[in-house]
C-alpha positions as CSV (number, residue, x, y, z in Angstrom):
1,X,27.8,162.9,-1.9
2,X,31.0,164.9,-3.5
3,X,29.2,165.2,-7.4
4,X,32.1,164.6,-9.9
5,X,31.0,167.0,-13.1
6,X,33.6,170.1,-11.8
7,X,36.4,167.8,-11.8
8,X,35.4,165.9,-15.4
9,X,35.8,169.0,-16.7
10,X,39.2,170.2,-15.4
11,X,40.5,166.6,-15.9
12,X,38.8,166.9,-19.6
13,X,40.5,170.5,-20.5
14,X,37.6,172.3,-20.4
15,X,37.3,176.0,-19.4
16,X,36.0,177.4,-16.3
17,X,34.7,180.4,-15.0
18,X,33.8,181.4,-11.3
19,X,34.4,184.4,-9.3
20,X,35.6,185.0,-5.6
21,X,33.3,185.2,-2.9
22,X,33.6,187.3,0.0
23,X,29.9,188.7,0.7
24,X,29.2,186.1,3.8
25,X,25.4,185.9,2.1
26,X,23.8,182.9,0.4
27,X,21.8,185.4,-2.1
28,X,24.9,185.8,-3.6
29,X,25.5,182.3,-4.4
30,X,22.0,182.0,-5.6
31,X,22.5,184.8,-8.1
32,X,25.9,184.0,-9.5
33,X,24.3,179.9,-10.0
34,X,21.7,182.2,-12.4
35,X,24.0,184.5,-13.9
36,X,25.5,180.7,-15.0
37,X,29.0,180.8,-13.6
38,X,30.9,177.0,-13.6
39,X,32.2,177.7,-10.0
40,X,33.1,180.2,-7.2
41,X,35.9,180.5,-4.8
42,X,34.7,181.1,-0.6
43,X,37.8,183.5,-0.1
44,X,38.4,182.6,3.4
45,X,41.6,184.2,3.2
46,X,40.6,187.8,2.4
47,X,37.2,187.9,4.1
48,X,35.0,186.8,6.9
49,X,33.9,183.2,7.0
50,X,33.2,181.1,9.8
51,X,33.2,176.7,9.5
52,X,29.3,177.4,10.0
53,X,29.3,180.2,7.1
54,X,31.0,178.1,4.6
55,X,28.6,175.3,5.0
56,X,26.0,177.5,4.9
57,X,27.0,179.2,1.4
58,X,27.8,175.2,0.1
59,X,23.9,174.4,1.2
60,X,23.3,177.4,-0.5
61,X,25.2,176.7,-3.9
62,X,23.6,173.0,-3.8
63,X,20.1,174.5,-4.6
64,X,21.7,176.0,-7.5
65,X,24.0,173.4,-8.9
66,X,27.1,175.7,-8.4
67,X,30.3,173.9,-7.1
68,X,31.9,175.6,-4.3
69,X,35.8,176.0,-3.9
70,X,37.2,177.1,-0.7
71,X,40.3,179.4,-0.3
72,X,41.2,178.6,2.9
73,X,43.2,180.8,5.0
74,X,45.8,178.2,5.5
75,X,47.4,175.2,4.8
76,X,46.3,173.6,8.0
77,X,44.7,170.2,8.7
78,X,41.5,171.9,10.6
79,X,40.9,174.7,7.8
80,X,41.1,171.9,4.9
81,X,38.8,169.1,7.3
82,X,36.6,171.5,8.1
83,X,36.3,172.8,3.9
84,X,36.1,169.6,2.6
85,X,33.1,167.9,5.4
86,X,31.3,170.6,4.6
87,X,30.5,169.5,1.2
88,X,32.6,171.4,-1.4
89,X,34.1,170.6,-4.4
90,X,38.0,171.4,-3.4
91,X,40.1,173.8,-1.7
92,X,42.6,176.4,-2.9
93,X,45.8,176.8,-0.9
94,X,47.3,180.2,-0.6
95,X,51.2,180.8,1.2
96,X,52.7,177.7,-0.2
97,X,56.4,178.2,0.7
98,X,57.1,174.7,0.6
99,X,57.2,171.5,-1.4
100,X,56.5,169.8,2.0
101,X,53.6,172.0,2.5
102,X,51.7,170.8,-0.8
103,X,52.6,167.2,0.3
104,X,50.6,168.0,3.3
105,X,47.9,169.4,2.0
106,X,47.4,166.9,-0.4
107,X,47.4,164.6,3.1
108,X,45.3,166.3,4.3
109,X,42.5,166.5,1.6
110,X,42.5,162.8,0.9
111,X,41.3,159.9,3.2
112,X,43.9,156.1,2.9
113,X,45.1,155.4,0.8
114,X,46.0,158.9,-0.8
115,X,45.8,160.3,2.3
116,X,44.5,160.6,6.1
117,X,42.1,163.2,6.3
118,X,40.0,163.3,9.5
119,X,37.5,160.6,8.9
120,X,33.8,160.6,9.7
121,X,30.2,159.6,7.8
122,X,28.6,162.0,10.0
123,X,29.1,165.3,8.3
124,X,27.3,167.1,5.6
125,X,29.6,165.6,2.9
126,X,29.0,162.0,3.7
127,X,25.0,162.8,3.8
128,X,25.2,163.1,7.5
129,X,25.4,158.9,7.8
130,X,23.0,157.6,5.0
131,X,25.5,157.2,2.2
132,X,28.0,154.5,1.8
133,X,30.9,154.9,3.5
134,X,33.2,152.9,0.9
135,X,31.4,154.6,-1.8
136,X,31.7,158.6,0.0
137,X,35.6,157.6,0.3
138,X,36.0,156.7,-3.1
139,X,34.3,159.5,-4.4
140,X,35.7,161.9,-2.5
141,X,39.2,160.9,-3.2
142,X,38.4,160.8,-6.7
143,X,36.2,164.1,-6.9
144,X,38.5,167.0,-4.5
145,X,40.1,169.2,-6.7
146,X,43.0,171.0,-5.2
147,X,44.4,173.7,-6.3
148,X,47.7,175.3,-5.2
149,X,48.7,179.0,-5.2
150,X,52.1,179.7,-6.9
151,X,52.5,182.9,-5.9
152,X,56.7,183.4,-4.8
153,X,59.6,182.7,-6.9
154,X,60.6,179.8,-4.9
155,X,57.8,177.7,-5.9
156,X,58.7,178.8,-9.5
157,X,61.6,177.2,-8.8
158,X,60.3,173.9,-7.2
159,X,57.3,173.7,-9.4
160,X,58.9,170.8,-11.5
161,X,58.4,168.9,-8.0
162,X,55.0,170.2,-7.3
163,X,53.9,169.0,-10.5
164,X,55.2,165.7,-9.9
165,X,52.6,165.5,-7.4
166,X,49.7,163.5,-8.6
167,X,46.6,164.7,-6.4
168,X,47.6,168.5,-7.2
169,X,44.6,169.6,-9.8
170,X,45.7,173.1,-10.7
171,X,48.4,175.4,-10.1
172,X,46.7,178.7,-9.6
173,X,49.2,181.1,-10.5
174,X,49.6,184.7,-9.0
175,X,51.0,187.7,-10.7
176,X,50.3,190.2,-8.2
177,X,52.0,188.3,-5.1
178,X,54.7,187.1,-7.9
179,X,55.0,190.9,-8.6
180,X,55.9,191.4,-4.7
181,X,57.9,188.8,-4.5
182,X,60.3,190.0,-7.3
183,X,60.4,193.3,-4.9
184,X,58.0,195.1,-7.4
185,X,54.9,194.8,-5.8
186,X,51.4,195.5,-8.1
187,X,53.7,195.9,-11.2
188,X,52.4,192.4,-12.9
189,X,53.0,193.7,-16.2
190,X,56.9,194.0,-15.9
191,X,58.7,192.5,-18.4
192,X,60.2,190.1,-15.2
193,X,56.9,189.1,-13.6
194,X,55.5,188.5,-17.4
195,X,58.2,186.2,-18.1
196,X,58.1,184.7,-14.6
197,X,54.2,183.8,-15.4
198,X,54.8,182.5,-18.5
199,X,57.3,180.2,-16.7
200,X,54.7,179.1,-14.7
201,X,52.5,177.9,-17.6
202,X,55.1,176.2,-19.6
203,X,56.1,174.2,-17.0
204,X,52.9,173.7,-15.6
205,X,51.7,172.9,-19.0
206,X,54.5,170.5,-19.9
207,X,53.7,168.4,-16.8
208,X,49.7,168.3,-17.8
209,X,48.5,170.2,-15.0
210,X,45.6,172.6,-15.4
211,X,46.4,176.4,-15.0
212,X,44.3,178.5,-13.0
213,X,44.9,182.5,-12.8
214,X,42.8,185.8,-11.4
215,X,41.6,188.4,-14.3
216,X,39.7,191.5,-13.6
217,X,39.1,191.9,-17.8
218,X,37.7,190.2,-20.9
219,X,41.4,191.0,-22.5
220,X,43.0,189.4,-19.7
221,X,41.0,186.0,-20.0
222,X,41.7,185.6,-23.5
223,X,45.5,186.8,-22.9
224,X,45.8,183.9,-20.5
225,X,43.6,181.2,-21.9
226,X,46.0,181.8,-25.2
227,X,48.7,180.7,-22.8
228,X,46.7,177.6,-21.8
229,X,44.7,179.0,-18.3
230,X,41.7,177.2,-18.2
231,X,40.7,177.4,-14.5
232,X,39.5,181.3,-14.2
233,X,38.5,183.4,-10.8
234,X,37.2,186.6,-12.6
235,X,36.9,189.0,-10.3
236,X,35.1,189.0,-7.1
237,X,31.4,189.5,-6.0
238,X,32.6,192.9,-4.2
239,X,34.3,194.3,-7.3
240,X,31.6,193.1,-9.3
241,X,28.8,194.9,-6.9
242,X,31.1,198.0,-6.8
243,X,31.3,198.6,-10.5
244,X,27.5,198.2,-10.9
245,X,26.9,200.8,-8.6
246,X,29.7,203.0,-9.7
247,X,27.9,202.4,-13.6
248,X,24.8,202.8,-11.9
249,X,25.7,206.3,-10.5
250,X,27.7,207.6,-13.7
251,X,24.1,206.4,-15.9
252,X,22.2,209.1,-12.8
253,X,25.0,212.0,-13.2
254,X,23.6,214.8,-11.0
């Protein structure tokens, strides 16, 4: 059953770190639980995952006590259901163009009365039948974190509404696609896309929802975490594999 310690700590302020996922291997996940990260994000979006896969890396995380987010690769009822009955901690929810669409997911992620996700005792989440089914529901509504990409002006613009949302954990907020969608794509340091971030957390802030952002750098972290970010993906497991080996090779010269 759905442990509740992740979402203790994001409802209690505290910081956490993971990293994106998108090696399809369960070594991986048993290496970042040693190397002591608080989390990691299955990027379903950006990388290859089957249903089976994810459930396989959640088994996977279980052995070492790492909670498992998944990105899914859309807002859809199936790619949520199918996250969720797995066993992981939440889902993150890319391409929101709509306040509608958070509604929905939101829907979709909870069972009655917060919601009417797909409902079954059979699957890995509910211990495959031998939990409580009252007790797996009540957990489960109260232990799925969701997070929500904000990641186009026009959420900027709705996210007073978004935040009104109760069952919306963290607003995960996204320079790079904000970048684009102020027509300067990969220019997140603008002095427009800065300010349009910063937007982000002081509204998000304001309304008591945790912020959650991507860094690639120590400086970035602490930039971000001085705005209020507690929720961190830094890096990913390929970017973290391809700088070893490019360190490794510079430490080898010719």
């Amino acid at each position: 059953m759905l442990k509740n310690d992740f979402k203790d700590k994001l409802d209690a302020g505290e910081t956490v770190v993971g990293t994106f996922v998108k090696f399809n291997c369960p070594t991986v996940i048993e290496m970042l639980g040693r190397a002591d990260f608080d989390f990691f994000i299955i990027d379903r979006e950006h990388a290859a995952f089957s249903d089976s896969d994810v459930e396989r890396m959640v088994i996977a995380s279980d052995s070492v006590g790492l909670p498992v987010i998944v990105r899914t690769p859309s807002d859809s009822a199936s790619d949520i259901l199918h996250a969720l009955d797995s066993g992981a901690a939440g889902v993150q929810i890319p391409n929101i163009e709509s306040v509608e669409q958070v509604k929905s997911v939101v829907k979709n992620a909870k069972y009655y009365p917060e919601g009417s996700r797909g409902l079954s005792f059979a699957q890995r989440a509910a211990g495959y039948g031998f939990d409580s089914g009252d007790e797996y529901i009540r957990q489960s509504n109260r232990n799925t974190t969701i997070s929500i990409h904000i990641e186009n002006v026009g959420m900027v613009n709705r996210l007073d509404e978004i935040c009104s949302i109760p069952a919306v954990d963290v607003l995960f907020i996204g320079p790079g696609d904000l970048s684009q969608s102020l027509g300067k794509p990969g220019q997140s340091d603008d002095p427009e896309v800065v300010k349009l971030v910063e937007n982000c957390f002081d509204i998000g802030i304001k309304n008591g929802k945790r912020i959650g952002i991507y860094v690639n750098n120590k400086n970035s972290l602490q930039r971000y975490s001085d705005l209020g970010a507690t929720y961190f993906a830094y890096k990913s497991d390929t970017l973290l594999f391809a700088d070893s080996v490019k360190n490794a090779r510079m430490e080898i010269g010719n």
